[in-house]
C-alpha positions as CSV (number, residue, x, y, z in Angstrom):
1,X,4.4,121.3,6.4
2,X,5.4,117.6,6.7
3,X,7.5,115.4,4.8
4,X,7.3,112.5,6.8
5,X,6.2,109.1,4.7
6,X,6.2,107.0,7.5
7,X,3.3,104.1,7.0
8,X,0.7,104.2,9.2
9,X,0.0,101.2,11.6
10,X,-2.8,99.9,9.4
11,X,-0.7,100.8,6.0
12,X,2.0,98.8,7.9
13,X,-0.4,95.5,8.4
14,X,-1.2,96.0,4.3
15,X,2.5,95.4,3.4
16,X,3.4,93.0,6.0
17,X,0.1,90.8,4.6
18,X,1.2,91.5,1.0
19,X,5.0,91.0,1.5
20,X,4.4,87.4,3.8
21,X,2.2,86.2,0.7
22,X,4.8,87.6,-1.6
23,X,7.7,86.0,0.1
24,X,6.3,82.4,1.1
25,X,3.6,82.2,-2.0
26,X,5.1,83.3,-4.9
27,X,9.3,83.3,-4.6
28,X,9.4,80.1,-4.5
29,X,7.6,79.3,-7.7
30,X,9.6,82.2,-9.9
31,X,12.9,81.1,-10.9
32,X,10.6,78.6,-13.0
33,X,8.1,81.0,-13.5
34,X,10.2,83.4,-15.4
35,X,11.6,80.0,-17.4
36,X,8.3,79.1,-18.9
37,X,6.6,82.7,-19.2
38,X,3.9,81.8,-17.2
39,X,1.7,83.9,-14.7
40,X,0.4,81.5,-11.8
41,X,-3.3,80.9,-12.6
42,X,-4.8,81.6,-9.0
43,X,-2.7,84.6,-9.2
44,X,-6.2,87.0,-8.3
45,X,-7.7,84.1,-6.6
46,X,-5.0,84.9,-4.3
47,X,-5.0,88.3,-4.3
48,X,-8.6,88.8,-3.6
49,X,-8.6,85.8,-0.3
50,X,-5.8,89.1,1.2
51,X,-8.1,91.6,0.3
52,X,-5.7,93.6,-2.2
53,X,-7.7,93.5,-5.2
54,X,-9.8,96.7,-5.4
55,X,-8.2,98.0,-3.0
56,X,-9.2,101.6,-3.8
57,X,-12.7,100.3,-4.7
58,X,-15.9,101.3,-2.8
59,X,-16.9,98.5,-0.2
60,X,-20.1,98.1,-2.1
61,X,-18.0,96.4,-4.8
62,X,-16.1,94.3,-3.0
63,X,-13.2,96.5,-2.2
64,X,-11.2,98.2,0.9
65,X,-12.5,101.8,0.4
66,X,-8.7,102.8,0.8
67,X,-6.7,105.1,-1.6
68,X,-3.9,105.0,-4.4
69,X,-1.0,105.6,-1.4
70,X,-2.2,102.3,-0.5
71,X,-2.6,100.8,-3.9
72,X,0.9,102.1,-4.4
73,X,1.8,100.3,-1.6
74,X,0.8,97.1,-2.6
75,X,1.9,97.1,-6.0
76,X,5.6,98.3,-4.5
77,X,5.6,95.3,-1.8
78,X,4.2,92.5,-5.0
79,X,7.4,94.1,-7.1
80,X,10.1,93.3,-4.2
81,X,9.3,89.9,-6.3
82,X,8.3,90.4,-9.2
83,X,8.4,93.5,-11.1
84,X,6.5,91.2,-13.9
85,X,3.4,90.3,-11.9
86,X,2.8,93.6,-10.1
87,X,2.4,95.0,-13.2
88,X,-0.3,92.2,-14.3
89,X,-2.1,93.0,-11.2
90,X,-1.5,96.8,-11.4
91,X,-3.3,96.5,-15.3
92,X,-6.0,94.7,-14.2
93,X,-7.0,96.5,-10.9
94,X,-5.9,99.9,-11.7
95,X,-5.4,100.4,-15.8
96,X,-8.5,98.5,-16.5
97,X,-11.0,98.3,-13.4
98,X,-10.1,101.1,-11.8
99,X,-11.0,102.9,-14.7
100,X,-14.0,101.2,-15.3
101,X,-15.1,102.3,-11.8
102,X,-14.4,105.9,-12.5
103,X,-16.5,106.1,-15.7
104,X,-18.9,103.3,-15.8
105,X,-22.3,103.3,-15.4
106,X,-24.2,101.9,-11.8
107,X,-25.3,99.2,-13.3
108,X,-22.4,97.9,-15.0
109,X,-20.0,98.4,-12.2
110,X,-22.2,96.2,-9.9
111,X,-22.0,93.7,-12.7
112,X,-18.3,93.6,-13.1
113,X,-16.2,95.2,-9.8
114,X,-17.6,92.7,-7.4
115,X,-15.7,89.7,-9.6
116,X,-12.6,91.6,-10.2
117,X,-12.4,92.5,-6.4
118,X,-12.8,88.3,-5.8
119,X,-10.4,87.7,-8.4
120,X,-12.6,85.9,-10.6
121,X,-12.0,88.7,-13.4
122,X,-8.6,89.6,-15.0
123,X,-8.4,92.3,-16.8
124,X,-6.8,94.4,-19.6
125,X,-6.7,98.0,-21.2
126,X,-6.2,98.5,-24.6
127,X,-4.7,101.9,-25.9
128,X,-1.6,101.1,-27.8
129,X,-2.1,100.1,-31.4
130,X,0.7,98.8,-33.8
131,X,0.9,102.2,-35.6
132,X,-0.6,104.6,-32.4
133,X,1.9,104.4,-29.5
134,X,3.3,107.4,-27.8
135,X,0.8,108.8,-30.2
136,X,-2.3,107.6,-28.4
137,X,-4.8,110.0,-30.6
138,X,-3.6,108.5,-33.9
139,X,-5.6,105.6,-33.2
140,X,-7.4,103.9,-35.9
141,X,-9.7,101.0,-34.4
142,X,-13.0,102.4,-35.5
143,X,-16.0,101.2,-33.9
144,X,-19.1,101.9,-36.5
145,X,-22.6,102.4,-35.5
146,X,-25.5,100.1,-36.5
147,X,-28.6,99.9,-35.8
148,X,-28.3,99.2,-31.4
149,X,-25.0,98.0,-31.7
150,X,-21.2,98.8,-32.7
151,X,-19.3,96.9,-35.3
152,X,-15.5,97.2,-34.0
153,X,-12.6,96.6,-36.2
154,X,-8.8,97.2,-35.3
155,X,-6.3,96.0,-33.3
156,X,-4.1,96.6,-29.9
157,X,-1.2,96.0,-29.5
158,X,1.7,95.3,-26.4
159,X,-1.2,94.5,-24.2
160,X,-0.9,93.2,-21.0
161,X,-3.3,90.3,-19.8
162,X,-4.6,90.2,-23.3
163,X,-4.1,86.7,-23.5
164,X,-5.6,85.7,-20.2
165,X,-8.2,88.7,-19.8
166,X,-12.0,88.4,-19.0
167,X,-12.9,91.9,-19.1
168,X,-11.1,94.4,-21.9
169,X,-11.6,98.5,-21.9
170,X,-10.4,100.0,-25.0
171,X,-11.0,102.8,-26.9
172,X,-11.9,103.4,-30.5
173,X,-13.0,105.9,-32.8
174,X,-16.5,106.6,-33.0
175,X,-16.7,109.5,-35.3
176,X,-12.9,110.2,-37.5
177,X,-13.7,113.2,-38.6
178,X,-13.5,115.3,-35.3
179,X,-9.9,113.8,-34.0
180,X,-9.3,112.9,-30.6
181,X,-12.9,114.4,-30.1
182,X,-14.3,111.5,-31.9
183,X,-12.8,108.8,-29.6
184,X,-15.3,106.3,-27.1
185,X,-14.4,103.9,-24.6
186,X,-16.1,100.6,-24.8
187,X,-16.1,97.3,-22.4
188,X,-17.0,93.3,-23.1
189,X,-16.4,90.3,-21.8
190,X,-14.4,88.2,-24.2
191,X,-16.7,84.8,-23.4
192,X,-19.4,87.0,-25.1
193,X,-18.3,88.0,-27.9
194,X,-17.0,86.5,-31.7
195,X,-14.9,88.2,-34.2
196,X,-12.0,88.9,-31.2
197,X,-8.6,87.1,-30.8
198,X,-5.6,87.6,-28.7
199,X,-1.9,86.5,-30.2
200,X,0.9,86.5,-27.3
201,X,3.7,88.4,-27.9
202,X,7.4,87.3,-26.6
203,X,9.1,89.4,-24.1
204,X,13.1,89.1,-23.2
205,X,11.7,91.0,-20.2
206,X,8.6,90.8,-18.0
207,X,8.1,87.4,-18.5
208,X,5.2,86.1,-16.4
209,X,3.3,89.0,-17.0
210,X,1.5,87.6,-20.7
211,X,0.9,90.1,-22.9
212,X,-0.7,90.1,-26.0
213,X,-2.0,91.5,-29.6
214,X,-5.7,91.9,-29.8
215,X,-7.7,91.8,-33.3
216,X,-11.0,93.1,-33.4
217,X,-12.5,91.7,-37.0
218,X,-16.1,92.9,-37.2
219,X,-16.8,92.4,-33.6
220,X,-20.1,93.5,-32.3
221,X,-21.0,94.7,-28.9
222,X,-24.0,96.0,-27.6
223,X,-24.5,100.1,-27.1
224,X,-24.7,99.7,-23.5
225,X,-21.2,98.7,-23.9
226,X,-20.5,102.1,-24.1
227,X,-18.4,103.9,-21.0
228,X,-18.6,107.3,-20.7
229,X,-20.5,108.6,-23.1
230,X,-20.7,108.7,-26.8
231,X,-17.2,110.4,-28.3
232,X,-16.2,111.2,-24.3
233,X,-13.8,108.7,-24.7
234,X,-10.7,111.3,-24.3
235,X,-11.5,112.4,-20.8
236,X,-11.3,108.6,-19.7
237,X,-8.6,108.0,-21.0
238,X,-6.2,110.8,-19.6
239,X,-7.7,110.5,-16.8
240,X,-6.9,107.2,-16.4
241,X,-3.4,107.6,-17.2
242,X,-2.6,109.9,-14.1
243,X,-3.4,107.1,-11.5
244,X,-1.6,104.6,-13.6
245,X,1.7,106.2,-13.6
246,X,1.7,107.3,-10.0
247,X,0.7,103.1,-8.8
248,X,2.7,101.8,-11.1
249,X,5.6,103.2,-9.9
250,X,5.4,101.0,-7.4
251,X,6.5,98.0,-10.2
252,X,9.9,100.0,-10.2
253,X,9.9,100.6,-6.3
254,X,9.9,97.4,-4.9
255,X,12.4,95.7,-7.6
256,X,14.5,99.0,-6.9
257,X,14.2,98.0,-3.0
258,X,14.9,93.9,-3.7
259,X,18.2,94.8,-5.6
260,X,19.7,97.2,-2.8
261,X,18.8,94.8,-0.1
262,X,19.9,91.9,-2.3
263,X,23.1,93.6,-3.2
264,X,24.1,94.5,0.6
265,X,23.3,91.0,1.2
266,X,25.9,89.8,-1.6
267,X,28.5,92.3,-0.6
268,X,28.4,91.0,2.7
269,X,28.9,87.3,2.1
270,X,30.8,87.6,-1.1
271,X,35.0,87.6,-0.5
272,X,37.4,88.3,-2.5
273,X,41.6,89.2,-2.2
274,X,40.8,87.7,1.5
275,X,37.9,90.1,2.4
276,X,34.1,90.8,1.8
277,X,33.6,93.1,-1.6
278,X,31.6,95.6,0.8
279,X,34.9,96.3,2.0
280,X,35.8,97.9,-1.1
281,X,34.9,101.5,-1.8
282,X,33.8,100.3,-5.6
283,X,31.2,98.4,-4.1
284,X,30.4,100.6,-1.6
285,X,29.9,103.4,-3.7
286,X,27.2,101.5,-5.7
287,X,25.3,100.6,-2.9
288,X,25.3,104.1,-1.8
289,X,24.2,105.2,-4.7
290,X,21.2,102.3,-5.1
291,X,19.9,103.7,-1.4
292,X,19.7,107.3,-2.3
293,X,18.3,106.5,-5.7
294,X,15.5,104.2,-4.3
295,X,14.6,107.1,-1.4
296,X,14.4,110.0,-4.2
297,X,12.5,107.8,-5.9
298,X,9.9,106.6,-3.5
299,X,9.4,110.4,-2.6
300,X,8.7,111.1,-5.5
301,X,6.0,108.1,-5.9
302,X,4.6,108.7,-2.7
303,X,4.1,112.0,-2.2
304,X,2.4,112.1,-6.2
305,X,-0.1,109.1,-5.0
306,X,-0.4,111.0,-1.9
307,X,-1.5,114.3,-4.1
308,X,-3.5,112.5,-6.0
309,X,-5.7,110.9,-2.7
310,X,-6.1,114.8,-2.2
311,X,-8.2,115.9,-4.5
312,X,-11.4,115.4,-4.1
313,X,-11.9,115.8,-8.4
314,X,-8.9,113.7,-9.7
315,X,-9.3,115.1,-13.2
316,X,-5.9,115.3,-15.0
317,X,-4.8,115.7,-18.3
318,X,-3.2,119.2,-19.8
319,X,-3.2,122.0,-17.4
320,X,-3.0,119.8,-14.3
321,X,-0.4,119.9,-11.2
322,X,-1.5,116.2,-11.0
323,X,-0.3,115.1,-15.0
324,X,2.7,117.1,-14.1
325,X,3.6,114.8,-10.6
326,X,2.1,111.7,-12.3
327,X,4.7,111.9,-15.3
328,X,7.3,113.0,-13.0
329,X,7.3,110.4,-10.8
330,X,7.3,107.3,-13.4
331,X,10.1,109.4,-15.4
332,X,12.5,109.7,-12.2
333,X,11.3,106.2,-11.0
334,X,12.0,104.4,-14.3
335,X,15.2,105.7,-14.9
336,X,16.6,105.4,-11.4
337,X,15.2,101.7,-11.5
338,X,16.9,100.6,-14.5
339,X,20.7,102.6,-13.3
340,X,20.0,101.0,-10.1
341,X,19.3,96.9,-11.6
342,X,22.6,97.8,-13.5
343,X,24.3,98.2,-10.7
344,X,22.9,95.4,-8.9
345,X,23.7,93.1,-11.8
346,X,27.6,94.2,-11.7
347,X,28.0,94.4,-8.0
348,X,27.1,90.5,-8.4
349,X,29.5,90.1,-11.0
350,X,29.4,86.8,-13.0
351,X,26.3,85.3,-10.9
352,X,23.8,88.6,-11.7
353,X,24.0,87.5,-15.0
354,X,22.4,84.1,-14.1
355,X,18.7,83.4,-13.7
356,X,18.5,81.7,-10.9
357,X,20.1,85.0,-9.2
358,X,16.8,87.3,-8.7
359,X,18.6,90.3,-9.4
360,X,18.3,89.1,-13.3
361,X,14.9,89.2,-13.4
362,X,15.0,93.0,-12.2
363,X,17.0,93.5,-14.6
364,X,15.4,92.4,-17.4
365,X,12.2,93.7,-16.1
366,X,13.2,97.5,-14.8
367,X,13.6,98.7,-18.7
368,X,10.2,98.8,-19.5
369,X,9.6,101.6,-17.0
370,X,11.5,103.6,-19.5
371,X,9.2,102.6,-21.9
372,X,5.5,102.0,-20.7
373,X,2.9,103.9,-19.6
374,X,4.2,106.5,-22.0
375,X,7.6,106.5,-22.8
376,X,10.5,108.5,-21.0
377,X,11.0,110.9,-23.9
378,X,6.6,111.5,-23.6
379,X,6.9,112.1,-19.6
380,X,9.6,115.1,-20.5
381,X,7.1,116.2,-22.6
382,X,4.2,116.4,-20.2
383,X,6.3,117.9,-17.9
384,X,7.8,120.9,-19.5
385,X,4.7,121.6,-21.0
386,X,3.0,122.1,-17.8
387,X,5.6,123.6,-16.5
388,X,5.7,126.3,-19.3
389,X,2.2,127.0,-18.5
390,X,0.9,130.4,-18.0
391,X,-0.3,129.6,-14.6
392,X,2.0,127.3,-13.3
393,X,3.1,128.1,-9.8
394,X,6.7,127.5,-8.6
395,X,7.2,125.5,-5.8
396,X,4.5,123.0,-6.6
């Protein structure tokens, strides 16, 4: 058995690429960024000259053919700067492509995956609704059948890249009566369609990262706009939620590692009573704490996306080891993120609470992880359920 996570030369290249972008391309530009709530526009433009976008995407698309370690990876290295942004680019490629790869047809993969790999597409996934959170399956955007088309009306809600999306995935139900049986997943382009709008919706967190309300008012799309299947709209979606919580962890990873390095940093140069504050057992114990917090944490993100590149079916969804590790990982990662920001905040005293002090921005942005992508309290949940299982096998 081995335990070792060490990157491998070429997963090595992949984060020095993404974190010398990161670091001369987009620090500089966040402090006012984060001020005006504004994502950079060539944001994918970017992304898709270093390659990243798609990255677990067939070649034949446009992408690297690599896995969700690697995805991870990159989404982890993005975060060491902006939490915010890696999850706008971990919605796009993963949440919404990413799916759409898995469940599409040939056709319309080869018309949309080759843009989103060049970063000509942005896209978003729409799930949440403003009465059907943690409760996916009490959704109520109905899509109604009509001659060769749909008629979809309904809303989403807490969206992100609603406003600035060019491809949407979401999910409505197709027949009421049968539950979360009756539910399809359905794609579009917005420049095609009428009877769709987007509001934005304010954040005190995540800023750059726009996110949005979407309104569906008698929109029609075409039945080839179908994914999946007819009322198979279930299986895409769980599935999809596995590989979401596993890369995204990587939001929470790379802020966690920016706040410990930052905070070593500040403990160094920062005196007080005649000395530096690493000197002080206070200080020290927080930073000790921050390190083995952000190593449990990356184990447990790694070694889930590392599952997950395993299985040659990635079905999850009740009764799998993978929902389990998926749910597990965002849990411990979220939580840790957010104890970890705190103390990154305090250990920087007076100036952590300032914004032009990146450790604010962590911050701000680390609570979400307790929140999206299924909440904290619906990761406990999946997790004792499938650990209560009947053939659940200890040691897994």
């Amino acid at each position: 058995m081995s335990l070792c996570f060490d990157l491998a030369p070429e997963q090595k290249m992949l984060e020095d690429s993404v974190w010398k972008w990161a670091s001369a391309w987009l620090e500089p530009q966040m402090e006012k960024l984060y001020e005006e709530d504004r994502m950079p526009p060539d944001l994918f433009k970017e992304l898709g000259k270093l390659g990243v976008n798609g990255i677990a995407y067939e070649e034949k698309y446009g992408g690297a053919g690599l896995g969700y370690v690697d995805t991870l990876l990159v989404y982890e290295t993005i975060a060491r700067v902006s939490s915010a942004l890696s999850m706008t680019v971990g919605a796009s490629q993963t949440l919404c492509f990413d799916n759409f790869r898995r469940n599409a047809s040939e056709q319309q993969k080869m018309d949309i995956l080759p843009k989103a790999c060049s970063g000509e597409y942005i896209g978003c996934l729409g799930i949440t609704e403003p009465n059907a959170g943690s409760d996916a399956m009490g959704m109520t955007t109905r899509a109604t059948k009509s001659g060769d088309h749909y008629i979809i009306n309904g809303s989403k809600t807490f969206i992100t890249n609603g406003p600035v999306a060019d491809v949407v995935v979401f999910y409505a139900k197709t027949n009421p009566e049968l539950g979360p049986h009756g539910i399809s997943a359905f794609y579009f382009l917005t420049k095609d369609v009428k009877g769709f709008s987007v509001d934005k919706i304010h954040k005190w967190g995540m800023r750059t990262s726009p996110t949005g309300l979407l309104t569906f008012d008698n929109m029609e799309l075409p039945e080839e706009n179908l994914i999946g299947g007819y009322n198979q709209g279930v299986a895409v979606l769980t599935n999809g939620l596995c590989t979401e919580r596993i890369t995204l962890c990587g939001c929470s990873l790379g802020a966690q590692r920016s706040c410990l390095e930052l905070s070593i940093k500040y403990a160094k140069e920062r005196t007080q009573f005649g000395k530096p504050i690493g000197s002080f057992q206070f200080i020290q114990g927080k930073l000790a704490d921050m390190y083995t917090g952000y190593m449990a944490s990356k184990w447990m993100a790694y070694s889930a996306a590392s599952y997950c590149d395993s299985l040659e079916n990635k079905t999850c969804g009740k009764g799998t080891d993978l929902d389990r590790k998926a749910a597990g990982a965002l849990l411990f990662c979220g939580e840790m993120g957010t104890r970890i920001a705190e103390n990154a905040v305090q250990i920087h005293g007076g100036y952590g609470y300032c914004s032009e002090y990146p450790v604010s921005r962590h911050y701000l942005d680390q609570k979400l992880w307790d929140i999206g992508a299924g909440t904290a309290e619906i990761r406990r949940i999946i997790i004792a359920r499938e650990l209560l299982r009947d053939n659940f096998q200890s040691g897994q």
